[in-house]
N, C-alpha and C positions, 0 to 999 in steps of 0.2 A: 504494500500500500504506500501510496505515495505520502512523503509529511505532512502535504498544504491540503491532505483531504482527511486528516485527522481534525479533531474538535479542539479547540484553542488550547484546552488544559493539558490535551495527551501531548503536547509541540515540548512541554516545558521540561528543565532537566529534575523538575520534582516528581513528576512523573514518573522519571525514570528510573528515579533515586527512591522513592515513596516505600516505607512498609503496606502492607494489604491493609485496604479499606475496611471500616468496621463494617460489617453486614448490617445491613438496614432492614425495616419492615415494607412490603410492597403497601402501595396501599390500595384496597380491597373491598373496600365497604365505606359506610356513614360515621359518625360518631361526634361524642358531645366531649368536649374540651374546656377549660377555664380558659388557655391561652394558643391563640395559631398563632405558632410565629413562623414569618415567609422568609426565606431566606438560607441558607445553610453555609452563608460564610462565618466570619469569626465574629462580627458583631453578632447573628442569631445563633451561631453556637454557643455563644456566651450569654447571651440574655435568655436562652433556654435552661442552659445549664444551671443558672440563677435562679430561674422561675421554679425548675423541676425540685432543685434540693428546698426551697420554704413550703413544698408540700402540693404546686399547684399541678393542674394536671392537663400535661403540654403536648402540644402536636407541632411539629415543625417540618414544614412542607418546602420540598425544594424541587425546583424546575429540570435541573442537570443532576450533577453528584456533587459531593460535597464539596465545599471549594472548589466547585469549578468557576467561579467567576473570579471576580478580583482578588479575590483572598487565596487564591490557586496559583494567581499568575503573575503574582508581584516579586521583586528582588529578595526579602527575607530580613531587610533592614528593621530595626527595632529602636524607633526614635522616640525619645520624651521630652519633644515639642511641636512647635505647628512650623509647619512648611515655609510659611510668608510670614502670620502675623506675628511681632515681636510681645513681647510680653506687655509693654507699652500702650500697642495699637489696641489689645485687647480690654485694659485698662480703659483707654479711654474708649471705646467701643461701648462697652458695658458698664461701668462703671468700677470702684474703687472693690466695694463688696461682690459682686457678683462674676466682676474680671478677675478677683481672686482665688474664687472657688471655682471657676473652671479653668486656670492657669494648673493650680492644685492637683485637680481632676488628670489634666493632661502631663504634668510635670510624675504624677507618680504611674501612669502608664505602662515605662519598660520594667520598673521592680514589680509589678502585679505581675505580667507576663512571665518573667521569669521568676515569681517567687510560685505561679501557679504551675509553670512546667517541673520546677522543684516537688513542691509540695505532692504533688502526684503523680511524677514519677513521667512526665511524656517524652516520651524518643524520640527525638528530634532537631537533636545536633545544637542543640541551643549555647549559644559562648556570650557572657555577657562582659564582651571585651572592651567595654565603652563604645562612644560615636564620637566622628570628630569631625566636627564643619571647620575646614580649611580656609584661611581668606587669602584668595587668589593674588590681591595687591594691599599694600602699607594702606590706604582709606577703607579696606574692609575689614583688614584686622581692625581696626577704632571703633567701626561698627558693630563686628561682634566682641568687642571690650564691652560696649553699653549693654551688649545684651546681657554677657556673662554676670554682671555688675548688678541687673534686674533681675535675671532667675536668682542668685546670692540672695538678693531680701529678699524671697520667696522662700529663703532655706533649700534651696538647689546646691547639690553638691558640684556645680559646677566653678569650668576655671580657663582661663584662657592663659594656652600654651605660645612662650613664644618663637621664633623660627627655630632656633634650634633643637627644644626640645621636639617640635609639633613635625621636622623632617627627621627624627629620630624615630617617629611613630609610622611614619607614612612615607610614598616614596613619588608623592604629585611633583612635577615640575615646578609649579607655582605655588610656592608656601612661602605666606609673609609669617606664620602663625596660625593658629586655632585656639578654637572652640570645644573644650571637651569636658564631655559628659559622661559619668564612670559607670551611669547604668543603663547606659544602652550596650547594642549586640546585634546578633545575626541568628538565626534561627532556621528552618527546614517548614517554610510555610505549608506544607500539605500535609508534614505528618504532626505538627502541630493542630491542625485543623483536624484532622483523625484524632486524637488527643483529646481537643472538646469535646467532640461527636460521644467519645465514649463516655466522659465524664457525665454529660445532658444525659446519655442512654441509661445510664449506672443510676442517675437519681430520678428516673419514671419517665422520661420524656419520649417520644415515638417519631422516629424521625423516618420520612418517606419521599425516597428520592424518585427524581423522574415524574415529577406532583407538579407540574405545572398551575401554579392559581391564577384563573381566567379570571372570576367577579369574586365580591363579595358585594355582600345586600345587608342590608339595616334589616334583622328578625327579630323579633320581640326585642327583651332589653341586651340582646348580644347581636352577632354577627352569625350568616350563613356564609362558608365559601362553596364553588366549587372549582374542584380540580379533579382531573381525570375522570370525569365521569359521574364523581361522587358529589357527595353533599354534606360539608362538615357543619357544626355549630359551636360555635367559641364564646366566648363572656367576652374575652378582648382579642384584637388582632397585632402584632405587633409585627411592621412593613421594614425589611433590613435587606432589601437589595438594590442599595447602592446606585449603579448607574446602569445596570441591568433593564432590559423593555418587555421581558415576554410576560405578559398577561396582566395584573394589576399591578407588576413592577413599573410601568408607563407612572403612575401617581407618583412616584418618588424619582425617578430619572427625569422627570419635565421641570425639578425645579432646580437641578442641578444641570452645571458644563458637564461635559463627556469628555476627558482629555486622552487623548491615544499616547501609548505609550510601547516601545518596541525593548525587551529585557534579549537578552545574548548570557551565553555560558560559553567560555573557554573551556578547549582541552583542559586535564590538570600541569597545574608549572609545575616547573624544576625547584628543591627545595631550596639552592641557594637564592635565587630569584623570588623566591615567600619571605625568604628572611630579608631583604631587602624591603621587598615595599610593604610589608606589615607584619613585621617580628611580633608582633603582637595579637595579629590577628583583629586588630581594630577595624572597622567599616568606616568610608569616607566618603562625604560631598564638597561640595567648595562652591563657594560663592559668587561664582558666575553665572549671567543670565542665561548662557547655556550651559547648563549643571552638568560636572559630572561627577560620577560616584563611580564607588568599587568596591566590594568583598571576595571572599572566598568562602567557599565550601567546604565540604567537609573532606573532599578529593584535593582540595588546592586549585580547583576551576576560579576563573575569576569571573563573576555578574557584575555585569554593569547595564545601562541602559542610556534611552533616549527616546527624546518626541518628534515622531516624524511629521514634514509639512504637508501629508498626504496620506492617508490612510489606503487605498488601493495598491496591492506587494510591497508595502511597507518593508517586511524581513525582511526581502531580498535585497533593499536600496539601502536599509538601514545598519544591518549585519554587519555587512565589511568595516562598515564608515565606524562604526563602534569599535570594531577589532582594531582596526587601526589608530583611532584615540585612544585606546589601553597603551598602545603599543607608543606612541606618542607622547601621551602625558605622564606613560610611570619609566620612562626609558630603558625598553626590555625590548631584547638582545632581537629578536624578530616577529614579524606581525603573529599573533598567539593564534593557532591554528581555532576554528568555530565548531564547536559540539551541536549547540542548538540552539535556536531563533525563534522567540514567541512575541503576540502581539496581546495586549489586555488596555482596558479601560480603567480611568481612576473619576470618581466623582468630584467633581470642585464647584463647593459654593461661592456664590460674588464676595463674599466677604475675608474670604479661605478661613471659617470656624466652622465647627460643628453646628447642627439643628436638628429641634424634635418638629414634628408636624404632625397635626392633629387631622383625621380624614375624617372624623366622625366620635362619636359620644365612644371611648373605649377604641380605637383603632388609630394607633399610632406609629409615624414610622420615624426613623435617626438616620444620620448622613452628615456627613465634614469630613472626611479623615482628611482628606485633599493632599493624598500622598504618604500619610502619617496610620497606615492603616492599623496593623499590629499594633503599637503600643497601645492609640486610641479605642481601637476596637473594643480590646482588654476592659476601659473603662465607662466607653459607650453602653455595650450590653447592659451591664449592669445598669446603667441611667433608665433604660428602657425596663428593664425590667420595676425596679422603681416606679415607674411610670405605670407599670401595669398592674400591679398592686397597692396603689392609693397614694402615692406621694403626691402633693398642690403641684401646682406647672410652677411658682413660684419658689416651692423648695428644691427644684433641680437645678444643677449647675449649668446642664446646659438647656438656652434657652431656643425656645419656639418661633418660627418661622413662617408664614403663608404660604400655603397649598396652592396657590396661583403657580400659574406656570410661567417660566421666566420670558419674556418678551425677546423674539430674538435670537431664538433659542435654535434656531434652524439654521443661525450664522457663526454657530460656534466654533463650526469647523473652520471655516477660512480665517475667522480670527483667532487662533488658535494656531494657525499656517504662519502668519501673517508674524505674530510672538516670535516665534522661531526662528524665522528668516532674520527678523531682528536683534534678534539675540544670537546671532551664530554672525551674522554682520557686526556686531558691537566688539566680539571677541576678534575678528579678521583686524578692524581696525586698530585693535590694543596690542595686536601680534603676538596672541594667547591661542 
């Protein structure tokens, strides 16, 4: 079979790397639920897993297999912060009290993740090696000084490295300095996602792949869905697919961008070549408007990625061109031969924070990671779950958003192209 007629998840090297999927329940018949949750990435494996252990009694319906969407098809990066917004923006955003409690929220993120793959034991190659935002020139290191500076009164065990230590860490071309955070990491996004699955399973939850949900309808004082044929009935519904469109996933993809995103795996390096660009095994971004990052695996494969200005054979235009910025920006010895080349979607809200959105009396769905999906996920869930057993919309940290669908929305793509082209021009011009 040829690669490009495989389904986006089976392209990835998690796939290939993957322990066996937990077996799931087909689903079969009707039934009555306290909670449907849609979804079966890490935000509803974890707002399942949440729900099922205080007792409620949970159905989690998913379209594909389990992480097959975005939580299947990302890098494995494990960040505890937001992508764009600085701790500031969020501040004044929201205010003093309420930009505190979800900086909080999001700042403790990576040690939930990995205190949860501890605590229970999931296999899944987790290294919580720190993360380090790299700043590409002397005015970004300053920048990320203000920010280190802001997570600190936040009680962030953060600290900004300066060049010498931060090219001791890392082996980018361009390092004025970093940003580093001692409890971020890298992790095996699929079979940490199997990890969940089993946990939700372990505490009552019924999880049924290949469940595509077409409608739900207002029934009595709950929800009716159907999917495959059947006819479920929930108390609440809770919506966690991202930037996903098949079936009543359209209600939560129309109020978010859809940003394409192309991940690459290298062959595995030579180990003198690992000890060089990351003796430590740390994961890195840098502070260019064309970002780039890098890890390894558990092989010594290097992942990295990039947003192509076009989504039609993306891999194939995008692949090389990644290969050879590894080979470029960490200066190794020759272009690193290409294992495998996937394409996956990231949800981005206009504000880049997270939101809850109310569809209905009990039927709510989450969304922001904007890049940041793991660690947030880890503490989105949970929010959602919150949500679905009595918490005020005013005692969660993260706040709610309109179910309106974003105007424009149908031009995301070209502006989106348009970023890119920009940003890949800004770095030509700086001779980066």
């Amino acid at each position: 079979m040829r690669v490009q007629a495989l389904p986006p998840h089976q392209r990835t090297i998690w796939w290939r790397s993957a322990a066996a999927a937990p077996a799931t329940t087909p689903l079969a018949g009707s039934g009555r639920f306290d909670v449907a949750v849609v979804g079966a990435g890490f935000t509803g494996l974890t707002a399942a897993w949440h729900l099922a252990r205080r007792g409620a009694r949970v159905v989690l319906l998913e379209a594909g297999r389990i992480a097959s969407g975005a939580s299947g098809l990302n890098a494995g990066f494990v960040v505890p912060s937001f992508a764009k917004a600085d701790p500031a923006d969020v501040i004044a955003a929201l205010g003093e009290e309420r930009g505190s409690c979800l900086l909080a929220l999001v700042g403790a993120g990576a040690d939930r993740v990995f205190g949860t793959i501890r605590d229970h034991a999931i296999d899944c190659d987790a290294e919580q090696a720190g993360w380090m935002h790299v700043a590409h020139s002397a005015q970004m290191l300053q920048a990320l000084g203000v920010r280190v500076e802001a997570w600190q009164r936040l009680g962030r065990p953060v600290r900004l490295l300066d060049e010498r230590a931060a090219r001791a860490l890392s082996g980018t071309r361009h390092c004025h300095g970093a940003l580093f955070d001692p409890s971020g990491g890298t992790l095996h996004p699929l079979n940490y996602a199997y990890g969940l699955a089993r946990l939700a399973m372990a505490a009552g939850c019924v999880i049924h792949e290949n469940a595509t949900v077409r409608d739900v309808q207002r029934h009595g004082r709950g929800w009716q869905l159907q999917a495959g044929g059947h006819l479920l009935q929930a108390e609440q519904v809770l919506l966690c697919t991202h930037a996903a469109e098949p079936g009543i996933a359209r209600r939560l993809s129309r109020v978010v961008l859809p940003l394409r995103v192309v991940q690459l795996a290298t062959r595995p390096l030579a180990a003198a070549v690992v000890r060089r660009i990351s003796p430590q095994r740390t994961p890195v971004a840098d502070t260019r408007a064309n970002l780039f990052t890098y890890r390894l695996d558990r092989e010594d494969r290097l992942i990295s990625g990039a947003m192509p200005m076009l989504g039609h054979g993306a891999e194939g235009r995008i692949g090389p061109m990644i290969a050879r910025r590894l080979q470029h920006e960490l200066q190794l010895p020759e272009q690193p031969p290409v294992e495998c080349v996937w394409r996956g979607r990231a949800a981005m809200t206009t504000d880049f924070l997270p939101h809850l959105y109310e569809f209905g009396p009990g039927f709510i769905g989450g969304v922001g990671c904007n890049g940041r999906g793991i660690g947030l996920t880890a503490m989105l869930g949970e929010v959602l779950a919150d949500a679905a057993t009595g918490r005020q919309w005013d005692e969660l940290p993260v706040t709610k958003a309109s179910t309106e669908p974003l105007p424009l929305r149908a031009l995301a793509g070209a502006a989106t192209a348009a970023a890119v082209a920009r940003a890949r021009w800004q770095d030509w011009r700086q001779g980066l």
